[in-house]
N, C-alpha and C positions, 0 to 999 in steps of 0.2 A: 707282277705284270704291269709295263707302261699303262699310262693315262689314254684312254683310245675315244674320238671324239666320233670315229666313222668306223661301220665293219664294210671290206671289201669283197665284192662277190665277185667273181668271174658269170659274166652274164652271155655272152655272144661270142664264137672265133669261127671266123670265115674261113673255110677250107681252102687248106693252100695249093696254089695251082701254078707251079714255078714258070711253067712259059706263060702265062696271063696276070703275074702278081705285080707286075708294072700297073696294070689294066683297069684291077679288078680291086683296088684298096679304097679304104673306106674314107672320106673329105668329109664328110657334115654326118650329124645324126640332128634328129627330131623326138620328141618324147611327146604323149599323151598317154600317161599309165592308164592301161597297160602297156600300151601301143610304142613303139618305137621305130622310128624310121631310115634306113640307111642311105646317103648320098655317095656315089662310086665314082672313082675315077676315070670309068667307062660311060659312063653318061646313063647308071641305073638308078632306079632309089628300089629299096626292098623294105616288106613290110617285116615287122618283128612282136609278136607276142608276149610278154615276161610272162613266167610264171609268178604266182603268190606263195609258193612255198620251195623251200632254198635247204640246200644239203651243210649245213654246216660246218660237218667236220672236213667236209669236202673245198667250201667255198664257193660251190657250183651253183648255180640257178638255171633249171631248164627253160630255154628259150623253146617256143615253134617260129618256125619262118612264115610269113604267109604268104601274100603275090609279091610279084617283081615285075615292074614297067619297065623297058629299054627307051630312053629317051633319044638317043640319037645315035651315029656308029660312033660319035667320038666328042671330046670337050667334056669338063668333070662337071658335077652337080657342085653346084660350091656353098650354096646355102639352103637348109628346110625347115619353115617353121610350118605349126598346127595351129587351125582355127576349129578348135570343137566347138563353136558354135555355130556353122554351119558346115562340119565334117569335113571340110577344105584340108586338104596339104598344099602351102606354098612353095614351089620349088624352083631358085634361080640356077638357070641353066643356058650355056651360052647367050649370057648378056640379056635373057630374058626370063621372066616371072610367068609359070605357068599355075596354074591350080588343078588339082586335083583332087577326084574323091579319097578321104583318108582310108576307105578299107578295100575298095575297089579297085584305086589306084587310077581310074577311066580318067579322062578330061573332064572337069565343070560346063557342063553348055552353058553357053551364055560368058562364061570369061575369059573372052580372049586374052592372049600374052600382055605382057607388059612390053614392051622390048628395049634396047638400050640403058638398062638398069647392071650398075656394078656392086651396089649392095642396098638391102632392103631389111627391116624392122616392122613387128608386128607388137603393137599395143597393146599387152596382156595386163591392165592396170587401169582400166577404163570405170567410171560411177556407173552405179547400179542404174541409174537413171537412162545411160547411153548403152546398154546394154544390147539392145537392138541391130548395134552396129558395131564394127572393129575397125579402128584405125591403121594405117599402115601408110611407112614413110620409107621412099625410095632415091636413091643417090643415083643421078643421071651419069653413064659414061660418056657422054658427049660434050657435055654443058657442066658449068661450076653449079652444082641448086640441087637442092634436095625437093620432092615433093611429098604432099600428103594425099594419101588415095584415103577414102570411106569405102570398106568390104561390103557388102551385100552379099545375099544367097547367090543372085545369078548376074551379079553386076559390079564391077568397082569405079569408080569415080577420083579424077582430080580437083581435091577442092582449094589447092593452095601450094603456089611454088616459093620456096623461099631461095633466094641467091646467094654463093657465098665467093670469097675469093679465092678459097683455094680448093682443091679436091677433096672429099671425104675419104677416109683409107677404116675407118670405123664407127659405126654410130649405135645407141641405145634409144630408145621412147619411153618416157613413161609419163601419162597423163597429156599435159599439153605440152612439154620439154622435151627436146630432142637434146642430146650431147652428142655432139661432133668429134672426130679424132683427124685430123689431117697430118701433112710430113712431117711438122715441125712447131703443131702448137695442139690444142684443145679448144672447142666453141660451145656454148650453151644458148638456143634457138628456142624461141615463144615460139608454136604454130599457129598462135592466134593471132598474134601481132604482127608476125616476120621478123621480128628485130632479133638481134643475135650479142652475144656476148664473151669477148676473148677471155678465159679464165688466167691459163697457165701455156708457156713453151714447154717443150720437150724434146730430145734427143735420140730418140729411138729409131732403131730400123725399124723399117717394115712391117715384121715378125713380129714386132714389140710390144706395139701399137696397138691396145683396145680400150674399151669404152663396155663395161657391164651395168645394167640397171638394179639396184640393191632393193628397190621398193619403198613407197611412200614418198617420194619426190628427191632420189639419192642417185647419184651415179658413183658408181667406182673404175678412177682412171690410173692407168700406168703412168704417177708423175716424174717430175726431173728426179734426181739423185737416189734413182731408187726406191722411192715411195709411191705406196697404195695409199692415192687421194682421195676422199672421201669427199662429195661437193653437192649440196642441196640447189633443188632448180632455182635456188633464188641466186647460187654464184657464191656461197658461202660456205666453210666447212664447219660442223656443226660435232665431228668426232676426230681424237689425235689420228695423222696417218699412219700404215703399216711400215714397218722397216723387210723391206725382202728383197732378194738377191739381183740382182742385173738380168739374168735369162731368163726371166717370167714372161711363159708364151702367153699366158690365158688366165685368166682367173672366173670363178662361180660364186654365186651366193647362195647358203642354206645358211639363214641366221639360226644361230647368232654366229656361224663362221665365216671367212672366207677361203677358199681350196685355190689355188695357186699350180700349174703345174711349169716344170721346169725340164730340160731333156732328158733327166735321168731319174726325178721322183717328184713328188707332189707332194705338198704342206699345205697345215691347217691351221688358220690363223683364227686369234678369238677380237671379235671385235669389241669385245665388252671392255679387254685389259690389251687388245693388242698386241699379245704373245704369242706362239707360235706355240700348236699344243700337239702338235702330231705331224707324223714326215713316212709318207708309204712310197716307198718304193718302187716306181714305175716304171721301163725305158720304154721311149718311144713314143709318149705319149703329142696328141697333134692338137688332143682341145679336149671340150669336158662341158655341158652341159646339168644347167640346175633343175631340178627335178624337185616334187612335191615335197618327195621326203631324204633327199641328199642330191649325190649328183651322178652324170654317167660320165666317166671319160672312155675316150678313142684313141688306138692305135690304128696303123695301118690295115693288122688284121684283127681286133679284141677289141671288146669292149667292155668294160669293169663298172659294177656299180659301188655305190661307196653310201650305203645308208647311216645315216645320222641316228646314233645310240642317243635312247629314249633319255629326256635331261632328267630325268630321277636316278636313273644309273648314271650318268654320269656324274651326277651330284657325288652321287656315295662310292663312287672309284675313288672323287676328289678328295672325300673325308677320309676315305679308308688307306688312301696317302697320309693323310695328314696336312693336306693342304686346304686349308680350312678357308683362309682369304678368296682363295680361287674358287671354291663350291661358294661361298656367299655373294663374290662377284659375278661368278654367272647365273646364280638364282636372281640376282637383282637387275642383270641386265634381260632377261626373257621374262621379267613381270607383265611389261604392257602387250608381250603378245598371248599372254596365259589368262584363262579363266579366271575371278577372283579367288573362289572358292580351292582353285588348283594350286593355282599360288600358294594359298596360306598354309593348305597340306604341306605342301613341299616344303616351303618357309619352317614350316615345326617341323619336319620330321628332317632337313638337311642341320640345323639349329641344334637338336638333339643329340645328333649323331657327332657331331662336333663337339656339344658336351661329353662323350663317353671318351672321345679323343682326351680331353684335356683331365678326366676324370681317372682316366688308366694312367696318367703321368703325372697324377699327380698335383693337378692345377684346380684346387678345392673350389676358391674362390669364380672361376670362370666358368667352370664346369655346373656348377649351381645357378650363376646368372643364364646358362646357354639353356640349361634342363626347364627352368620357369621360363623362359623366352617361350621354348619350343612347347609349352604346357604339355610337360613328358608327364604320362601316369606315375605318381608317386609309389606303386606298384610295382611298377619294373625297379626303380631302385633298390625298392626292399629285396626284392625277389634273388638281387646279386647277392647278399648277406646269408649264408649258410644256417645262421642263429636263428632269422628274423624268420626265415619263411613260413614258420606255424603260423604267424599273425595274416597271413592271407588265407582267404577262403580257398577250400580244395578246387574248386571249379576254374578257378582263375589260372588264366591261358595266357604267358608273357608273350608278347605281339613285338618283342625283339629278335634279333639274330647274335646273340653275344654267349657263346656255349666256350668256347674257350676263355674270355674273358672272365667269364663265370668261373671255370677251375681256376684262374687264378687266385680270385679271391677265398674259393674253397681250403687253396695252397699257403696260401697267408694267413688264414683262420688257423691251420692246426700246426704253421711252425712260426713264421715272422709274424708274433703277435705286439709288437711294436708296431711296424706298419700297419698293420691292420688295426691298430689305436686309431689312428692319422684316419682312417676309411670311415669306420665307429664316430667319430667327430665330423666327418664329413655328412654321413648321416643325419646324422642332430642336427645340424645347420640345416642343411634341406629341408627335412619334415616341419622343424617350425617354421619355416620362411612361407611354404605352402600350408601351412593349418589354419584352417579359417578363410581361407582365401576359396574363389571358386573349383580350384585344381585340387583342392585338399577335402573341402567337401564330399567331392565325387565318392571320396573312399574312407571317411573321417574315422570310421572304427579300425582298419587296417594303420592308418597314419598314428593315429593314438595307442593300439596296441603295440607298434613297433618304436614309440618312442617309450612307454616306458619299460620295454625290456632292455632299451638302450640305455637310457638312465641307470637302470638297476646295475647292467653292466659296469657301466662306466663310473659307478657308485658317486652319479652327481645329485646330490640329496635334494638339492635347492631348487632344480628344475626337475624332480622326480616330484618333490612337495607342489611344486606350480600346475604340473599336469594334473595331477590326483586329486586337487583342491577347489579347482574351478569345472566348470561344464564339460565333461569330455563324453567321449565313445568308447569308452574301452570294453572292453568282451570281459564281463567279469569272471568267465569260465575260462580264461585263456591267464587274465593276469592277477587273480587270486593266489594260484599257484607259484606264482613267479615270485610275489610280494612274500610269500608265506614261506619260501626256499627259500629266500635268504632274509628274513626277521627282516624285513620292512615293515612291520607292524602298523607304524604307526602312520606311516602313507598309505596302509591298506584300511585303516580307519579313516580316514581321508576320502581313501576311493569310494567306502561303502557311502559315506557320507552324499557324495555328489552325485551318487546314483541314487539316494532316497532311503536308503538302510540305515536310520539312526541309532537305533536299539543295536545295531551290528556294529556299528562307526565307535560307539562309544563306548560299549563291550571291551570292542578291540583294545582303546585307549586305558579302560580301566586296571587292563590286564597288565600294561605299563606299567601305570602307576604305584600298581600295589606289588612291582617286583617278578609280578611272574615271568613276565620276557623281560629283553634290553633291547633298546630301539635306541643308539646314540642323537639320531638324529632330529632329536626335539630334547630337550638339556629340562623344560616343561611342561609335560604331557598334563598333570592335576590343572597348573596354569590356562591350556588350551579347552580342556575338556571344559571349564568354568565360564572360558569365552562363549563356545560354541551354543553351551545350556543356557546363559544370557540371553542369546539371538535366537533360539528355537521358538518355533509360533505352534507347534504342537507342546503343549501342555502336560502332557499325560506322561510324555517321555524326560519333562523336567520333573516333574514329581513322583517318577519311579528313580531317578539318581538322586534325589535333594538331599535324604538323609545321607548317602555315600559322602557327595560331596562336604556335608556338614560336618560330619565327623572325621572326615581328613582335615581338616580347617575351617574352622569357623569365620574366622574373618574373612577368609577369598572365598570362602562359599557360599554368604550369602550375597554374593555379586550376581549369583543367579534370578535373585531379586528387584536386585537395585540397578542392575547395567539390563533391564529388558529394555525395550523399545516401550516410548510413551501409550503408544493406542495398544498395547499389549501388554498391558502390566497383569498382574493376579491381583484377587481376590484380597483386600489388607487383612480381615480376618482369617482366613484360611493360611496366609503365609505366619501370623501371629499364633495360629494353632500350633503350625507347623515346629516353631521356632523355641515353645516354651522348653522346649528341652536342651537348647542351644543359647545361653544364654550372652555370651559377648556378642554373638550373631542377631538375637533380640534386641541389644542397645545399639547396636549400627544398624540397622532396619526402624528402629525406634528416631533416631537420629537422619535419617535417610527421610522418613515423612516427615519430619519436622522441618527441618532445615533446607531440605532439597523442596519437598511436595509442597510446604505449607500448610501442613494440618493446624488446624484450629482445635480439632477436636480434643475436648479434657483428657480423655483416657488414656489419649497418646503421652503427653503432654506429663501424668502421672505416672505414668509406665515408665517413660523415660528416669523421670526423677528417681523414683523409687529404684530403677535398676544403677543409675549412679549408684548410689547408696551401697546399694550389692556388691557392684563391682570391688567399693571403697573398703570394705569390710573383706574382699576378699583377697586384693592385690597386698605384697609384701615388697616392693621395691617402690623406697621413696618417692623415686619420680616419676613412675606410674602413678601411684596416689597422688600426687602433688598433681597430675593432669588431672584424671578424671573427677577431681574435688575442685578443680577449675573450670570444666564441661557442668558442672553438676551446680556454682555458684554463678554462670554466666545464663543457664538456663531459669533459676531461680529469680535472677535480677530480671530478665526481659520478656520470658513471659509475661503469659495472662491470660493465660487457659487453665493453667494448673488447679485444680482444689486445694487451698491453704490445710485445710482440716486435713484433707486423704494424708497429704506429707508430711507434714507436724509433726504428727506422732511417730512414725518412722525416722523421722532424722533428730527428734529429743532424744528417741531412745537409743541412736547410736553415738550420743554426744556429740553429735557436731553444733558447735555452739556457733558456727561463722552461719552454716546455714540455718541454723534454729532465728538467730536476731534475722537474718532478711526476710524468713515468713513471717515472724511477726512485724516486720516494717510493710511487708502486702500488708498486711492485717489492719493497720494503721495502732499498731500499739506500738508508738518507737521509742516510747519512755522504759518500757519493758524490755526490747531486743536490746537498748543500750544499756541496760545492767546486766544482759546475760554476755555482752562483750565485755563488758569494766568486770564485773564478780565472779563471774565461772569462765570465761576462760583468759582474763588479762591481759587483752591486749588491747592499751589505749590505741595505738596506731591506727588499728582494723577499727576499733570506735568513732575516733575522728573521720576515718577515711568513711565510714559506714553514711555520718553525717551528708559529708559532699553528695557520696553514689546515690544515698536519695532522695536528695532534694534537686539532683540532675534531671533537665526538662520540667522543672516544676517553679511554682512559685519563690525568686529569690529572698521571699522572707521567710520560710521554711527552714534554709538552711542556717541562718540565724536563729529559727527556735529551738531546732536541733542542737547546734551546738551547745545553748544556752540553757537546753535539759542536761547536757553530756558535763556541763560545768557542774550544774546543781548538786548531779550524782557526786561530783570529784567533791565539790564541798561539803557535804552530807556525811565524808567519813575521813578524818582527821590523817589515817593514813595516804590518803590520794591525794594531801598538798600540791606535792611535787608535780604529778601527773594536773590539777587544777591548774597551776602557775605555766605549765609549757604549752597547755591546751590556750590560754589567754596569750600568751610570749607568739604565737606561730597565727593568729585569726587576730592580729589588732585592727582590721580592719570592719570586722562583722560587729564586735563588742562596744558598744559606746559608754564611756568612761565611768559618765554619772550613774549608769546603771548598775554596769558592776562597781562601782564602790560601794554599793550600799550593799551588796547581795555579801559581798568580802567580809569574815569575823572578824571581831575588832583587834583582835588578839597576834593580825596580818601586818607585817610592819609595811612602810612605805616602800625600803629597800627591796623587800620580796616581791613588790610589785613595778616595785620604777621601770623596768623594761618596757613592762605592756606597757606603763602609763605615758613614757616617750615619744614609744610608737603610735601608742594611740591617739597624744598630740600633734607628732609630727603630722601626719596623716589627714589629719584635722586643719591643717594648720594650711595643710598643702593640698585638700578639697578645695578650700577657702579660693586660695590663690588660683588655682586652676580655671575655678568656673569666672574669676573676676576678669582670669586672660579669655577665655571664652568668651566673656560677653561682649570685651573689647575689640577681640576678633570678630563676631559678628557686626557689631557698631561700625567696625573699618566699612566691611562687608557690605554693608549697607550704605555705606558713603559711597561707596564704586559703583554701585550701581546707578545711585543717583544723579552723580556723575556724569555715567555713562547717558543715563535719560535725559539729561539735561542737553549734552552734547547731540545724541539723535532730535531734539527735540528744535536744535536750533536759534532760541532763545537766549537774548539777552536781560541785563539786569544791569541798572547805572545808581549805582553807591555815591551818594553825593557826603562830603562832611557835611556833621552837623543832624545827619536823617535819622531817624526813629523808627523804636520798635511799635510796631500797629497793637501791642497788646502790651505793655508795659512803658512803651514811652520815654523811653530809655535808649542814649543814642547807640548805634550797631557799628560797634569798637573791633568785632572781631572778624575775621576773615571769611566764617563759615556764617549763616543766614538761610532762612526760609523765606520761599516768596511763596503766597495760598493761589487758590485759585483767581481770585479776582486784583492778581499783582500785590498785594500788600507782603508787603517785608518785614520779617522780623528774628528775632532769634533762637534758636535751635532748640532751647530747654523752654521757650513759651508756645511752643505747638504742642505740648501737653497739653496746658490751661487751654488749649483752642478746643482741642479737640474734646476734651471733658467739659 
């Protein structure tokens, strides 16, 4: 079915009266709905009734006739307008304007004719403030000049003639503008002024010739070349013209259209886009009047009404075209005569519908910006998906008209499920773009139940893990089941999770873990469950899995410990209860307060120790041991919490002799720890090196005594020569020469020793010389300064031959000199003797 802007009714047909149809044809009509008025070419006007209810299938609408005035035997009625507000019917008739009552039809007392008038305008456009009165403007057939009459009940008045030069042949009013039409141009007239203004020529006959007022200060003129001019009373046109055909007798205004009629049919032009939207077929037509809610045209003997389809229908004729441009174009050109609140309906629900247009073919992207435009219930969309509709409550009533469109997508669900992939996707786009937002809210458990059935569907894990993991609404009696049909287990641990089911959450996950289901999609479920036990602020539920977790692994298990949140930690004793049965989990928790907390505390501190020890005794790959006998001597060296005694005896009696010498170096017996490194267990290296580590942060002659017990040892036993000689060859600089020689048995040849003795010369040699450059460096040091002082200071000084030293007397030969405070000069080595 075509796009229909108006429906036609047949309203009125004057019975035909073949010897009188010359006579008795109808020249003018009048409207006040109901009310209509006919002007005859017999000199009658007849009253007319409309009814408010209309035969449709018919196209009929019952008129009643009411009275009929016979105005004279002869000369037509040629113009009738209505003044309901003092029940007036104006009617020109031979050359003069008479009034009448509009239901009576009787004469007005008091208003006599007009006379000599060839056309007349009535001012249906006046402010509410002039309400009281109606203007009205008449074209003299005698004289070039239009006048203005003021209406009253029982009186009209001339209050102003304006002159023009050439005859009026059409005119309009609106407000204080008059538009003029005359043979061969167009005029626009101030009534307040007089002053008038030539717009445009034209070429029209006769016939041609009009001038309609559009409302709000607009006139629409029949211009040159075939165009419907549009021209605001200021003489400007403010909208493009119409394009319509040469034989346009008449045209009407019901915005947003213009009707046009032509000898054989009438069109319907859209002023919004200036198209032509509709063409009804009429012959004969002689004019056509605008009317509240469309218009009425006349025949000879008919007259037809043409009401204007309500713009919500015709919005959605336009969509259900497929002409989407044109429904949003004439939604947007009838805004400012619409309610706001009417508007904005319409706006969403023409918007909407637009989106279903681009949504049924396919147009993902537009179709989603049109549906969130239109803030379309996220409801109706689900509602099209055959799968989806459990996730809506039973009560819910889709407030769409799309029942066909719906079996399609039913039709695609049980065979083109490829396409219906494409739909599936299109979903998921929607639902999140609206979740969280206010349109999604509205419905937030329906939006989240249907997204994770879509998910599961579409088996997209990542955004099935996203929904399930953070705040949602899902109907856990709706998507338990869902999760649980296809072993989403571990999203359904998840789910339980963010609704507050921890004990269910973690259940679920443990069931993973230990095998009994398969959930690919977490590759580490033990990993997750360890996070989540970390971050739980309920307590009870970490220490009903603690031991699970331990005993699946100890080292990531006791993360549940050590990754909590600071103001939420446990109990240190409780988890040390905990733990003794776990015991690699006991030295990283051990290590955890140490390291991480900063326990001070001893027990920590010996717990740790001692479980080194453990560890070391129980590992079998070298470099395992090689670490934790590295953890176990760096804790030894920098503590200072530990109890020397608690440890002692546990690592004597595991022979570890690296860490036996460093408790007894706490202890301050280093003469003892350096023969348990030279005697039992032989390694001068770790002896020397024992030296350095501790006398590090301490006083630098420490490390000199150290070493100088570690000699002693070496020379105390005839076998450790060698190791004595390399100990002296690598520290020439700690040992001072004259000391160890005497300490050296006699029995040492020179040879054996001439390395150190070298070096320990050299060294010696090159102290010496160092500090002597030093001191000279300073001495410069001090000359620049002095220098410099002298120079800020500005002061001269005059060396005559011959001049002396003020404290020796002795003449001042050399370039450098002292002057004291009181000017006396002298030389540089007797300002010692001065100053002492």
């Amino acid at each position: 079915m075509a796009f229909r802007a108006f429906k036609q009714t047949h309203v009125f047909e004057k019975p035909s009266a073949p010897k009188e149809k010359d006579k008795s044809s109808i020249q003018c009509i009048a409207c006040c709905d109901p009310h209509v008025y006919i002007g005859t070419k017999d000199a009658t006007v007849q009253h007319l009734i409309l009814s408010s209810s209309t035969d449709l299938g018919s196209g009929q609408s019952k008129t009643r006739e009411g009275r009929a005035r016979k105005l004279g035997s002869s000369n037509q009625v040629t113009q009738l307008r209505v003044v309901p507000l003092y029940n007036h019917l104006l009617v020109l008739w031979d050359r003069s304007i008479t009034a009448l009552n509009m239901f009576s039809l009787e004469p007005v007392p008091g208003l006599k004719k007009i006379p000599h008038v060839s056309l007349f305008e009535v001012c249906d456009s006046m402010p509410s403030a002039q309400a009281q009165c109606v203007e009205m403007v008449t074209s003299s057939s005698r004289r070039k000049l239009i006048r203005i009459h003021v209406v009253g009940v029982d009186r009209w008045d001339v209050v102003k003639e304006v002159p023009l030069l050439y005859d009026p042949r059409a005119l309009a009013m609106d407000g204080t503008s008059v538009c003029v039409a005359t043979s061969d141009r167009y005029l626009l007239c101030d009534i307040r002024t007089g002053s008038s203004q030539e717009l445009f020529p034209h070429n029209h006959s006769r016939q041609c010739v009009f001038v309609t007022s559009v409302g709000r200060g607009e006139f629409l003129l029949n211009g040159p070349e075939s165009l419907g001019m549009f021209v605001m009373k200021t003489g400007i046109c403010q909208r493009p013209p119409l394009q319509w055909p040469q034989e346009v007798l008449a045209a009407g205004v019901c915005f947003p259209y213009i009707l046009t009629i032509q000898p054989q049919v009438l069109s319907v032009y859209s002023m919004v886009d200036q198209q032509r939207k509709q063409t009804v077929s009429l012959t004969g037509a002689k004019g056509l009047l605008s009317t509240s809610d469309g218009v009425l045209v006349f025949t000879e003997r008919d007259i037809f009404s043409l009401r204007l389809v309500p713009i919500e229908e015709q919005i959605q004729a336009l969509v259900r075209h497929e002409r989407i441009e044109e429904a949003l174009l004439l939604l947007d050109g009838v805004q400012g005569y619409c309610p706001l609140d009417s508007y904005k309906e319409l706006l969403k629900a023409i918007t909407c519908l637009a989106g279903f247009v681009h949504f049924y073919q396919e147009g993902f992207s537009e179709a989603k910006d049109l549906f969130i435009t239109g803030e379309l219930d996220p409801r109706e969309i689900i509602h099209l998906y055959p799968d989806m509709q459990s996730c809506l409550r039973e009560d819910f009533q889709s407030q769409l008209d799309q029942p066909n469109k719906g079996r399609d997508l039913q039709v695609l669900w049980q065979g083109d499920r490829s396409t219906f992939h494409h739909y599936l996707a299109f979903l998921g786009d929607f639902l999140r773009a609206v979740k969280g937002t206010e349109l999604g809210l509205r419905c937030s458990k329906e939006v989240d139940c249907a997204l994770l059935r879509l998910y599961v569907e579409l088996g997209d894990s990542e955004n099935l893990q996203q929904l399930v993991a953070l705040a949602n609404e899902c109907r856990l009696d709706q998507c338990v089941p869902v999760l649980e049909q296809h072993n989403r287990l571990f999203a359904l641990g998840s789910l339980y999770q963010s609704h507050g089911n921890l004990i269910d959450a973690i259940k679920t996950w443990v069931k993973i873990a230990d095998g009994f289901h398969k959930d690919p999609s977490c590759s580490d479920v033990y990993g997750h469950i360890v996070r989540t036990l970390s971050q739980l602020q309920d307590k009870d539920v970490v220490w009903t899995f603690s031991d699970w977790t331990l005993q699946k692994n100890q080292e990531i298990g006791v993360q549940i410990f050590i990754k909590c949140p600071p103001d939420d930690r446990f109990k240190t004793q409780d988890v040390l209860a905990l733990l003794e049965k776990y015991p690699l989990a006991m030295l990283l928790y051990l290590e955890f307060l140490i390291y991480d907390l900063n326990s001070e505390e001893s027990r920590h501190h010996n717990r740790l120790a001692l479980a080194y020890v453990t560890e070391m005794l129980q590992e079998e790959e070298e470099a395992d041991l090689r670490k934790t006998r590295e953890k176990l001597q760096q804790l030894l060296w920098e503590s200072k919490f530990y109890d020397v005694s608690t440890v002692y005896e546990t690592v004597k009696s595991a022979n570890l002799h690296m860490e036996e010498a460093i408790l007894l170096g706490s202890a301050g017996e280093h003469s003892q720890a350096l023969k348990v490194l030279v005697h039992q267990e032989g390694d001068f290296q770790a002896a020397e090196a024992f030296c350095c580590r501790a006398a590090q942060g301490r006083d630098p002659q420490l490390r000199q005594t150290l070493l100088l017990t570690l000699l002693q040892i070496y020379l105390s036993s005839e076998d450790l020569t060698s190791a004595a000689v390399d100990l002296l060859n690598h520290n020439p600089l700690v040992f001072a020469a004259e000391q160890i020689l005497q300490l050296l048995p006699d029995s040492w040849s020179v040879q054996l020793v001439s390395q150190f003795l070298v070096g320990s010369l050299r060294e010696t040699f090159h102290q010496r010389r160092m500090s002597r450059v030093q001191k000279a460096l300073g001495q410069a040091e001090l000359m620049r300064h002095k220098v410099i002082w002298m120079q800020a200071s500005k002061t001269t000084f005059r060396l005559d031959k011959g001049q002396k030293c003020k404290v020796c007397q002795r003449d001042l030969a050399e370039p450098q000199f002292v002057c004291n405070l009181h000017g006396d000069l002298m030389h540089t080595n007797c300002t010692d003797f001065t100053s002492s």
